[in-house]
C-alpha positions as CSV (number, residue, x, y, z in Angstrom):
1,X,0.0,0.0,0.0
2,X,1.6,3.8,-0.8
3,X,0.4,6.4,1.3
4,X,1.9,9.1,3.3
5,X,0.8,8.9,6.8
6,X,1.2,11.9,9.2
7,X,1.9,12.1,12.7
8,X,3.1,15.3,15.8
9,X,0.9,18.5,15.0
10,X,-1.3,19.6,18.3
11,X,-1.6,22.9,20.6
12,X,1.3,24.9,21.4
13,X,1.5,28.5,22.6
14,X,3.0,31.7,20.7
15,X,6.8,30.9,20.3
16,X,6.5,27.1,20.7
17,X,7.9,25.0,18.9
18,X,6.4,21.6,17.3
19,X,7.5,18.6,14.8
20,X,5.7,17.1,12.6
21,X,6.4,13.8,10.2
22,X,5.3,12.4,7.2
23,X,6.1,9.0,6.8
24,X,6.2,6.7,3.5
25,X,4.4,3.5,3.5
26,X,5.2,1.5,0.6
27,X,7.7,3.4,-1.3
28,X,11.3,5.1,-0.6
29,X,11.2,9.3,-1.1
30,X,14.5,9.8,-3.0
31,X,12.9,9.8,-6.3
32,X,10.0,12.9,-4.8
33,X,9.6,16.1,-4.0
34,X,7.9,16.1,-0.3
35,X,6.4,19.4,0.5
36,X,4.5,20.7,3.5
37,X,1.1,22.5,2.5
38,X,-1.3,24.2,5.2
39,X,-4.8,25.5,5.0
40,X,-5.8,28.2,7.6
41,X,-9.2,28.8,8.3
42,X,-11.0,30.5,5.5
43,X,-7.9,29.9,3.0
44,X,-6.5,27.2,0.9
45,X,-3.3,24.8,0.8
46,X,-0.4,26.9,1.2
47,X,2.4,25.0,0.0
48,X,5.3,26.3,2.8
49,X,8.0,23.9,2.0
50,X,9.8,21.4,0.3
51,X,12.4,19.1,-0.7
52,X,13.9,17.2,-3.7
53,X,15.6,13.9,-2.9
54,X,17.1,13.9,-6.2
55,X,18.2,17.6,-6.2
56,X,18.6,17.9,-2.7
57,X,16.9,21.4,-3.4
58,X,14.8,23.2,-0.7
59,X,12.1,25.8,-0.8
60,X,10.7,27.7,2.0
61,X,8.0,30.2,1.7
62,X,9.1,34.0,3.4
63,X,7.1,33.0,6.3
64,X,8.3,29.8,7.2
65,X,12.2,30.6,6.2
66,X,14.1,30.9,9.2
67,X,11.4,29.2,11.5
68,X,11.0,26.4,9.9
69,X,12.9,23.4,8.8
70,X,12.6,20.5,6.4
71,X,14.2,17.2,7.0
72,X,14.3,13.2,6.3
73,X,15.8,10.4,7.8
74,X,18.5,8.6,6.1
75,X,16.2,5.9,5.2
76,X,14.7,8.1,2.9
77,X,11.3,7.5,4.3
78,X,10.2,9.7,6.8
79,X,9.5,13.6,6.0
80,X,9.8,16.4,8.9
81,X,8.6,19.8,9.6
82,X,10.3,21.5,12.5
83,X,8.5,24.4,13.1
84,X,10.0,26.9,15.5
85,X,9.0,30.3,16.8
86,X,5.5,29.4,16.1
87,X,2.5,32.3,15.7
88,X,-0.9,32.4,15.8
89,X,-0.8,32.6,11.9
90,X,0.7,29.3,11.9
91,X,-2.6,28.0,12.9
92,X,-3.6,25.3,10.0
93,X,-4.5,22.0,9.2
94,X,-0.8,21.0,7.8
95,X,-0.3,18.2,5.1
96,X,2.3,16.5,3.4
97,X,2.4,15.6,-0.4
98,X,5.0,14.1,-2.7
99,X,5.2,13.9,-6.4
100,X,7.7,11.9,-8.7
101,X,10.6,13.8,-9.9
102,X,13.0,11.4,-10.7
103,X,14.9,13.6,-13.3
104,X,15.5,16.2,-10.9
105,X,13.6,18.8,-12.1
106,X,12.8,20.6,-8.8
107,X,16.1,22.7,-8.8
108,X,17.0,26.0,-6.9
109,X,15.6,27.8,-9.3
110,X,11.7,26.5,-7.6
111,X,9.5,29.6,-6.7
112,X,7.0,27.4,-4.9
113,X,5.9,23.7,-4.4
114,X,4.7,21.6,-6.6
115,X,1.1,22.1,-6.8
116,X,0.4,18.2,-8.6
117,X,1.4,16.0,-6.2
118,X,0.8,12.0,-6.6
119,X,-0.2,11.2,-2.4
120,X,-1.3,13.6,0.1
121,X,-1.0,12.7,3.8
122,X,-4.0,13.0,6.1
123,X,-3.5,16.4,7.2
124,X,-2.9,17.2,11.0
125,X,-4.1,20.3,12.6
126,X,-1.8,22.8,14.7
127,X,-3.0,25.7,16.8
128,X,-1.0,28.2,18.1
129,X,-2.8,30.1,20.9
130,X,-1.4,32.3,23.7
């Protein structure tokens, strides 16, 4: 079975910090891009970050650069999202998608996510309150 199946997300207060992870079931990543979308209330998917196996690129929007930070383990299965200094804007239901790129097309030149992706995690919600 292929699926990416999410996990960490919850409540934290302003400045907190939280983790979460997307794992693989099924497949190895090194051949994807993995990004991290979120949807706040009222808006859509957001896509905030992501990474090319093949490329070894990585893409952050403005607000999560410097906050937040993408990661795998060496197994190549597992995605992470580390999010520091956390706001109240941060508030979202956060998912994690991949989508095949095994040329390496994803390249430093990115300007966002992909928007196709071939799985989609669950989502997991995160609330940032005082």
């Amino acid at each position: 079975e292929v699926q990416l199946v999410q996990s960490g997300g919850g409540l934290v207060q302003t400045g907190g910090s939280l983790r979460l992870s997307c794992a693989a079931s099924g497949f190895t990543l090194d051949d994807y891009v993995i990004s991290w979308f979120r949807q706040a209330p009222g808006k859509g998917r957001e896509g905030i970050s992501c990474f090319s196996f093949k490329t070894g690129t990585t893409y952050y929007t403005n607000s999560a650069k410097g906050r937040f930070t993408i990661s795998s383990n060496n197994a190549k299965t597992t995605v992470y999202l580390q999010m520091n200094s956390l706001q109240s804007e941060d508030t979202a239901v956060y998912y994690c998608a991949a989508v095949m790129d095994g040329l390496g097309f994803f390249t430093e030149t990115a300007t966002a996510c992909p928007s196709e992706n071939d799985y989609w995690g669950q989502g997991t919600q995160v609330t940032v309150s005082t």
